[in-house]
C-alpha positions as a printed Julia matrix, in Angstrom:
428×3 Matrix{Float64}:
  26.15  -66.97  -103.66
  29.14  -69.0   -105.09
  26.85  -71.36  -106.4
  25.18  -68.82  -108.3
  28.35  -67.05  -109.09
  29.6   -70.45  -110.64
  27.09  -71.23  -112.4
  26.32  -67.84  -113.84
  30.6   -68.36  -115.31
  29.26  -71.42  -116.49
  26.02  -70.92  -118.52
  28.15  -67.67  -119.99
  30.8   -69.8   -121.33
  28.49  -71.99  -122.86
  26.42  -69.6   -124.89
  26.6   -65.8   -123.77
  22.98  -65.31  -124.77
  21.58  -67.94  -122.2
  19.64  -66.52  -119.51
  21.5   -66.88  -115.74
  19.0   -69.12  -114.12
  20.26  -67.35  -110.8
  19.35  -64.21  -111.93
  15.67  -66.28  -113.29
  15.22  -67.46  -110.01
  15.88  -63.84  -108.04
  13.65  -62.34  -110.25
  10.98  -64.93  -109.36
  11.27  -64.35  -105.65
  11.15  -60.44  -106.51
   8.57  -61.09  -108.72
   6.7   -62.81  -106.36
   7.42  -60.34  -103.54
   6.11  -57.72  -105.38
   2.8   -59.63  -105.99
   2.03  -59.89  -102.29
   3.32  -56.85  -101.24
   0.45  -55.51  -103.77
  -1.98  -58.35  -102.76
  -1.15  -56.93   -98.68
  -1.96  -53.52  -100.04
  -5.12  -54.19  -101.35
  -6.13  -56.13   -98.65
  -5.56  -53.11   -96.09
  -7.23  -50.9    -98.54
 -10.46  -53.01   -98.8
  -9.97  -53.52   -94.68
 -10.05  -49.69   -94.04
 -13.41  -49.63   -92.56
 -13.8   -52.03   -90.63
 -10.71  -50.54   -88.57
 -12.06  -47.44   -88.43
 -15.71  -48.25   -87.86
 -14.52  -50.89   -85.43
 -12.71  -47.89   -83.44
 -15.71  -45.58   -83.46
 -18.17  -48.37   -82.77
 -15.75  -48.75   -79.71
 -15.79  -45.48   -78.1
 -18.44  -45.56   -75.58
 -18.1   -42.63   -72.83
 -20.69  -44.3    -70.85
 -19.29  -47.35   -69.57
 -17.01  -46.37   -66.63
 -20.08  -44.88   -65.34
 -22.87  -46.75   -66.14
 -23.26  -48.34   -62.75
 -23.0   -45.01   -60.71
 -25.8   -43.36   -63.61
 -27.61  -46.78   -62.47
 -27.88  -45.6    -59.19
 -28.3   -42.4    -59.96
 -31.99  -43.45   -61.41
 -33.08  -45.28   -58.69
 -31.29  -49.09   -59.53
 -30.5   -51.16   -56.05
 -28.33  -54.64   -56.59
 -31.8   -56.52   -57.61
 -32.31  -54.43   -60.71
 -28.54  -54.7    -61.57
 -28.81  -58.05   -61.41
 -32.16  -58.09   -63.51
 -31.01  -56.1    -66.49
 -27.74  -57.98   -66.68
 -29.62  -61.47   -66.96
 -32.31  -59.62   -69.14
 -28.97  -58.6    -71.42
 -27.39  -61.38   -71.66
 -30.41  -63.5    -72.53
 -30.88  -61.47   -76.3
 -27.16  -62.16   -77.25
 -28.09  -66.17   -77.83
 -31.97  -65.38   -78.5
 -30.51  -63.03   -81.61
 -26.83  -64.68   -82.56
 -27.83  -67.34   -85.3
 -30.68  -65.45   -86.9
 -28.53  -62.47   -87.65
 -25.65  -64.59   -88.41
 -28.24  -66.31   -90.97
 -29.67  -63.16   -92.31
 -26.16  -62.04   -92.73
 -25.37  -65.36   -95.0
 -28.28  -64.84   -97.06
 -28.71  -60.87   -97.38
 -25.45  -58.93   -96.73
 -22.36  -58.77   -94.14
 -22.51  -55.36   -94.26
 -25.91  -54.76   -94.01
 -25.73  -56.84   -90.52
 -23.31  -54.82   -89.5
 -24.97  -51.57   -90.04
 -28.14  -52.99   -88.21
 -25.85  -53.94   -85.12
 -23.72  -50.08   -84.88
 -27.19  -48.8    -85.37
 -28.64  -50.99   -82.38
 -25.16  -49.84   -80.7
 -26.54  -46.16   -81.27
 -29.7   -46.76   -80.14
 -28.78  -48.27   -76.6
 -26.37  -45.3    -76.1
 -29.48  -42.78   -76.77
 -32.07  -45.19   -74.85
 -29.88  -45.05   -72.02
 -29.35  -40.84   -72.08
 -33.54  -41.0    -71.88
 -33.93  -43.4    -69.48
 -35.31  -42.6    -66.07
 -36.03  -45.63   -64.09
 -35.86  -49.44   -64.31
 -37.48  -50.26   -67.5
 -36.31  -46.94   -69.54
 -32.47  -48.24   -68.85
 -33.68  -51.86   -69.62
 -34.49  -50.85   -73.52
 -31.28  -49.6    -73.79
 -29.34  -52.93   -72.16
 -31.97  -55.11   -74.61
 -30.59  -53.03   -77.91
 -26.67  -53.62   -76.46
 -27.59  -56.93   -76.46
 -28.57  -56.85   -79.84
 -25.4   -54.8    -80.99
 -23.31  -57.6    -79.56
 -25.98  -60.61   -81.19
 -25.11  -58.93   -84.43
 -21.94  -57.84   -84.56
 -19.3   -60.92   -83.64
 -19.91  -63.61   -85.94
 -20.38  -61.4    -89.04
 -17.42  -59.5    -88.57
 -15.16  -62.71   -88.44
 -17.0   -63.43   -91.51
 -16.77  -60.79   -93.26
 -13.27  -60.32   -92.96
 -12.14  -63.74   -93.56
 -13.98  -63.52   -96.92
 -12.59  -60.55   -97.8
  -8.71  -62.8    -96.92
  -9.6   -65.27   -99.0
 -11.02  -62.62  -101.64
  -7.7   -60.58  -101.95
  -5.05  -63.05  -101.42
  -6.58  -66.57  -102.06
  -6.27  -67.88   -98.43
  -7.09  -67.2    -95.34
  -3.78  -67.43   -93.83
  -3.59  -63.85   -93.14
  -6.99  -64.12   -91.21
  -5.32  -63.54   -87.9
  -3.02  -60.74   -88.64
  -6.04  -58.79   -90.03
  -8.79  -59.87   -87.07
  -5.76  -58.7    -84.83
  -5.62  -55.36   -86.69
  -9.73  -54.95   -85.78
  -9.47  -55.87   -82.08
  -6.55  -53.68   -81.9
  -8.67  -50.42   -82.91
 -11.75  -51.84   -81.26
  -9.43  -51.7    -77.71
  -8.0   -48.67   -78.29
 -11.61  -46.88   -78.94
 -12.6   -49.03   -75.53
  -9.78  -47.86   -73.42
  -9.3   -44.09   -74.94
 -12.95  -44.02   -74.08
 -13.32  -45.45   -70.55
 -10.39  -42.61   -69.68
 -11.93  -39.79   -70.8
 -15.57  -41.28   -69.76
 -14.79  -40.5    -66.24
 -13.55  -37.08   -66.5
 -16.47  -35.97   -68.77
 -18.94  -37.23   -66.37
 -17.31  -34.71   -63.5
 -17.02  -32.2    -65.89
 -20.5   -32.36   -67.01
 -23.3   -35.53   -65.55
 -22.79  -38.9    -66.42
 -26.32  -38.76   -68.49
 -24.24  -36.17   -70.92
 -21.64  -39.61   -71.44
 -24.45  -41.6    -73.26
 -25.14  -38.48   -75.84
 -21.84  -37.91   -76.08
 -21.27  -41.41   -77.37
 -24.15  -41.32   -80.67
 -21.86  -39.3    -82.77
 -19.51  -42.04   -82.42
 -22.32  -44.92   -83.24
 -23.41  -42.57   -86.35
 -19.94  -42.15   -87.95
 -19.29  -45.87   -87.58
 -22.06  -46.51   -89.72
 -20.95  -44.06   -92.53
 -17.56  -45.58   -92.3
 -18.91  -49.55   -93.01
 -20.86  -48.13   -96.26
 -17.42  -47.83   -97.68
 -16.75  -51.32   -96.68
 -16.78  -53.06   -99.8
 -19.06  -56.48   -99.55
 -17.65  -59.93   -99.8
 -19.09  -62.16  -102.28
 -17.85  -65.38  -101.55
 -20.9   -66.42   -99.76
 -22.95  -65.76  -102.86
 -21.44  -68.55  -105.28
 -23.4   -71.16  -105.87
 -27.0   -71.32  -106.2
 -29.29  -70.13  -103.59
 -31.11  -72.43  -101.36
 -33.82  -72.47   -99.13
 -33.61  -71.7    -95.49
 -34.16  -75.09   -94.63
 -31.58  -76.6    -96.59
 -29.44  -73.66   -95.16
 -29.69  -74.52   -91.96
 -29.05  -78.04   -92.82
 -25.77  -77.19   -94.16
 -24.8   -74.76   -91.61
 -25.32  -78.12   -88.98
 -23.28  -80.48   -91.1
 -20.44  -78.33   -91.29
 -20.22  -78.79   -87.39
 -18.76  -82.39   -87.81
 -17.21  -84.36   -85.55
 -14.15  -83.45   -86.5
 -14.65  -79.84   -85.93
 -15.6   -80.86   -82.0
 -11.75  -79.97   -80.66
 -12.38  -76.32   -82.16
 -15.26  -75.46   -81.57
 -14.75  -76.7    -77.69
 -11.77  -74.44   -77.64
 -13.35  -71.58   -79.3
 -15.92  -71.66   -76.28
 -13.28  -72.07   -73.97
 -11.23  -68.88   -74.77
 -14.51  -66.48   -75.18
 -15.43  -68.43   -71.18
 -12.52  -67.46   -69.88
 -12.49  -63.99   -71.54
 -15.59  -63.3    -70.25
 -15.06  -64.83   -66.63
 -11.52  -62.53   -66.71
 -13.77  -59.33   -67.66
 -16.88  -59.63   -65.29
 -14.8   -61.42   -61.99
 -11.35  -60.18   -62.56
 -11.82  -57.08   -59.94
 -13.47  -59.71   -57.17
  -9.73  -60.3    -56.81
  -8.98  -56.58   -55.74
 -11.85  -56.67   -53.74
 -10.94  -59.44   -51.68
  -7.17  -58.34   -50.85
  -8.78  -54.68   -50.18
  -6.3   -52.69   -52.29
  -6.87  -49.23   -52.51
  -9.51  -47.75   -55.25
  -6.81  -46.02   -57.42
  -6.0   -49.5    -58.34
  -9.35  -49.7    -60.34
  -8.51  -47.91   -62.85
  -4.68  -48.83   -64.03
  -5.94  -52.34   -63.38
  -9.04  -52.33   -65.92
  -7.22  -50.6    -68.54
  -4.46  -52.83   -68.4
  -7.41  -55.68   -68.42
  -8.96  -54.25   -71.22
  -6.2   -53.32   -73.46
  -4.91  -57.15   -73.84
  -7.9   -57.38   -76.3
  -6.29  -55.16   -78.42
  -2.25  -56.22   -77.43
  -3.74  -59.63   -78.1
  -4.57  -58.5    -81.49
  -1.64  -57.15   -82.47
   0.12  -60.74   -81.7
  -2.39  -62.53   -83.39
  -0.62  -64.53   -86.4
   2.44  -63.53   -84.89
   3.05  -66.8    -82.14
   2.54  -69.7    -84.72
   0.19  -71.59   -82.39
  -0.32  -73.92   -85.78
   3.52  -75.19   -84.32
   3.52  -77.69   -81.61
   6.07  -76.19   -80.03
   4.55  -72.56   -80.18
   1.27  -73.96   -79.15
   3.02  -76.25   -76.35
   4.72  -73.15   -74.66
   1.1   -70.71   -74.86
  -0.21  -73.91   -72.85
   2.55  -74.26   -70.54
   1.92  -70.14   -70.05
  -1.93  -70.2    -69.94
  -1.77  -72.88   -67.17
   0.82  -71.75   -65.63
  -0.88  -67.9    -65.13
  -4.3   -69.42   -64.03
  -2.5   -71.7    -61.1
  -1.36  -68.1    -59.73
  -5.17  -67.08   -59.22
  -5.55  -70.5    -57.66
  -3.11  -69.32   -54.85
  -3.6   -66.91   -52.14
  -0.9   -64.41   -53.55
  -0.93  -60.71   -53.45
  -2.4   -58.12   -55.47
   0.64  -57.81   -57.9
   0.99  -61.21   -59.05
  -3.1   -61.37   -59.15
  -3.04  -58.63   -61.44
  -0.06  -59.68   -63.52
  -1.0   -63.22   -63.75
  -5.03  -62.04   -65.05
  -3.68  -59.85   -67.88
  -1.18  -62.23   -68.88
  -4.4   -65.02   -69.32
  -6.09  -62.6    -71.09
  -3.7   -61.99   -73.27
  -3.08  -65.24   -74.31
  -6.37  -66.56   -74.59
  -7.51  -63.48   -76.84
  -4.29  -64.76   -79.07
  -5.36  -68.14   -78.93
  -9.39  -67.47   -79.83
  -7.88  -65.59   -82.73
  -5.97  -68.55   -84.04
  -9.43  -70.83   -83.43
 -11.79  -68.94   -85.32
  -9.37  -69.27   -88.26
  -9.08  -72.67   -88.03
 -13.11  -73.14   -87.61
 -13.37  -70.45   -90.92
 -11.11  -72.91   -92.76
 -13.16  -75.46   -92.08
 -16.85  -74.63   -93.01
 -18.16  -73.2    -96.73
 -18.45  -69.59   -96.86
 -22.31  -69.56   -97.45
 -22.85  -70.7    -94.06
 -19.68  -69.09   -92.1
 -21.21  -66.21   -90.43
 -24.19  -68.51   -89.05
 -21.67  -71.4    -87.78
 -19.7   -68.67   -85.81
 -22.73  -67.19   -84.69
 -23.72  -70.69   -83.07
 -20.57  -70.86   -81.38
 -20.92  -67.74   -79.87
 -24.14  -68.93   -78.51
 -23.13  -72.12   -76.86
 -20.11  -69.38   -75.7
 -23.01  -67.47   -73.81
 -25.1   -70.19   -73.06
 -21.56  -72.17   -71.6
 -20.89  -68.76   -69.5
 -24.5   -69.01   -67.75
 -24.02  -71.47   -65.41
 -19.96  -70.98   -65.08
 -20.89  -67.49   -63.72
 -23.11  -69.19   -61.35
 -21.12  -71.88   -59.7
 -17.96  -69.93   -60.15
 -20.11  -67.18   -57.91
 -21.03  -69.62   -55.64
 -17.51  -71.57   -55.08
 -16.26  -67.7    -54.28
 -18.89  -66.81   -52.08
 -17.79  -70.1    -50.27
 -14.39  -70.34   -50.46
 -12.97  -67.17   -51.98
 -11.14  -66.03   -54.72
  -8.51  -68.65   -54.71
 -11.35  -71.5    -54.88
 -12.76  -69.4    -57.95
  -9.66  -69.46   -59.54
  -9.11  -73.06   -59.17
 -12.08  -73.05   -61.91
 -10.53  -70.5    -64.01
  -6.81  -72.52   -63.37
  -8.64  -75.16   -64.16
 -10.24  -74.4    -67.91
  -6.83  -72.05   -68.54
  -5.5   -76.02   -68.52
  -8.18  -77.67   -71.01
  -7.8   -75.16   -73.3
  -4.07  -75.57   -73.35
  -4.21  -78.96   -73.77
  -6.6   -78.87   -76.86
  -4.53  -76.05   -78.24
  -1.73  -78.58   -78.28
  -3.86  -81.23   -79.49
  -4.84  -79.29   -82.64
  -1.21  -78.24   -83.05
   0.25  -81.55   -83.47
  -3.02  -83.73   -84.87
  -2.73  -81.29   -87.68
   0.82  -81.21   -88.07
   0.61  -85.08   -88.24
  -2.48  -84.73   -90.79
């Protein structure tokens, strides 16, 4: 300020009708203020329904009770077992095509045909009576899910780079999705419960369409990206081709870590409550525990962008915290630190998988961006096969603590290529 106020004296006593460069330069930073203040707002304004639809989308009164409706129609642990495996064979069998389709034809289209398949499955599931009614329904969820992650991170990181001319603020506005997309998950699974005692848990999957049906009026006000349609179109061949070349070596780090935080995700999600299980705490811990769970994906959202895992020293202390959370899981501790120490790995690793898709969006031409995410998703699902099984087995031999030494033990990679990335690109 006495800079300024110095040289203001000066520039006045040299000719009164020369501009203060002070005041030049303050009204540059306001100036420029103002312009992404507006940019922000337009951004939010164009982002609108994808929040919204991503909340209503979310709301699925069914799922606290799907196993007990299971049963209810005649499933035993064989047919459980069946229609899981039959599930989560479409999610690869679907994930490129659609994220294809959705680089050649329309984002928003894609996303329309995945809240529709979401719709579906919830009615397929109210009609089902046996076995193979119930597996339609678990074939179309699969199909929801196959559509719906890769072209969402696409779409909105086009729409970034659309409004504000990078995709720095990719995170922040992913984080704003998964936010509503937890909160319609875990408002939801509360009141799922109490509406199947009020009324039958077949009433929960009805209940849910409305939901499915407004989400899909919502994205038609989603306006469409066009980044992906500069250029010249090509043929499928030669889009494939490019989609596969952007997956250089160089790219190997991030897409290994982008698998690695949707594995452990995953592995948190479906073997978390074996933990419970195993110390025998009582069953009103369910509950408290799976919405705490569950809500990191949207808490882990809202710090997306937030912990500047791009800094080595941000991205060195997430490590230090991932690792240090999965070594608790890898010790026989009590039900408390269990808990504590699984939501606290979620957390972080939803943060991290945030940062990681950015830095794979950066990297690969928008023509191809909803495919390549797709196919990383895929080897995600394809990766998670096999984990489940041998981190099943090593439990069923030596317990929860010898299962967590595998989740302790990928908690660790992925810190250490989060740190890798942090600094190789801070030296680059």
């Amino acid at each position: 300020m006495a800079a300024c106020r110095a040289l203001h004296i000066s520039t006045q006593s040299q000719s009164g009708a020369r501009e203060n460069p002070c005041n030049a330069r303050e009204g540059w930073r306001l100036g420029t203020g103002m312009l992404l203040d507006s940019r922000n707002g337009l951004l939010r304004r164009r982002l609108w329904p994808l929040w919204l639809g991503g909340f209503l989308q979310s709301v699925g009164f069914w799922v606290p009770v799907e196993k007990l409706f299971e049963t209810e129609i005649g499933f035993d642990a064989a047919d459980i077992g069946f229609v899981s495996a039959a599930y989560a064979a479409v999610v690869p069998l679907l994930e490129v095509p659609s994220g294809v389709l959705a680089d050649r034809w329309s984002r928003r289209g894609v996303l329309l045909l995945a809240t529709g398949a979401l719709t579906v499955s919830a009615l397929l599931g109210g009609l089902a009576t046996d076995v193979p009614g119930y597996l339609l329904s678990a074939l179309a969820l699969g199909g929801f899910f196959a559509m719906y992650s890769g072209t969402t991170e696409a779409a909105v990181y086009d729409a970034v780079r659309e409004e504000t001319g990078s995709g720095e603020r990719f995170e922040r506005e992913m984080g704003r999705i998964r936010l509503a997309e937890s909160l319609g998950l875990v408002s939801s699974a509360l009141a799922g419960g109490w509406l199947a005692s009020a009324l039958d848990t077949r009433a929960t999957y009805f209940l849910t369409i409305p939901f499915g049906i407004a989400a899909m009026v919502v994205y038609l006000r989603f306006r469409e990206p066009r980044l992906h349609k500069t250029g010249a179109e090509v043929p499928l061949s030669a889009h494939l081709v490019i989609g596969y070349r952007s997956l250089h070596r160089r790219l190997l780090p991030v897409v290994t870590l982008a698998v690695l935080t949707a594995l452990l995700v995953q592995v948190l999600l479906e073997f978390g409550p074996l933990w419970l299980v195993a110390l025998a705490v009582p069953a009103v811990w369910y509950g408290p525990y799976w919405a705490g769970l569950t809500s990191t994906l949207g808490l882990g959202g809202l710090l997306a962008g937030r912990l500047r895992l791009h800094r080595p020293v941000a991205a060195a202390t997430t490590a230090a915290a991932m690792a240090g959370a999965g070594a608790v899981l890898a010790l026989p501790v009590g039900p408390v630190p269990a808990v504590a120490a699984q939501t606290a790995l979620a957390l972080l690793v939803v943060v991290t998988g945030i940062h990681v898709n950015r830095l794979l969006h950066d990297a690969v031409p928008s023509r191809v961006r909803a495919g390549v995410a797709s196919a990383v998703s895929t080897v995600s699902w394809l990766v998670f096969v096999p984990f489940a099984v041998v981190i099943g087995l090593v439990g069923t031999g030596g317990g929860v603590v010898a299962a967590g030494g595998l989740v302790a033990g990928s908690a660790a990679l992925a810190g250490g290529l989060l740190i890798w990335l942090a600094v190789s690109r801070r030296g680059g």
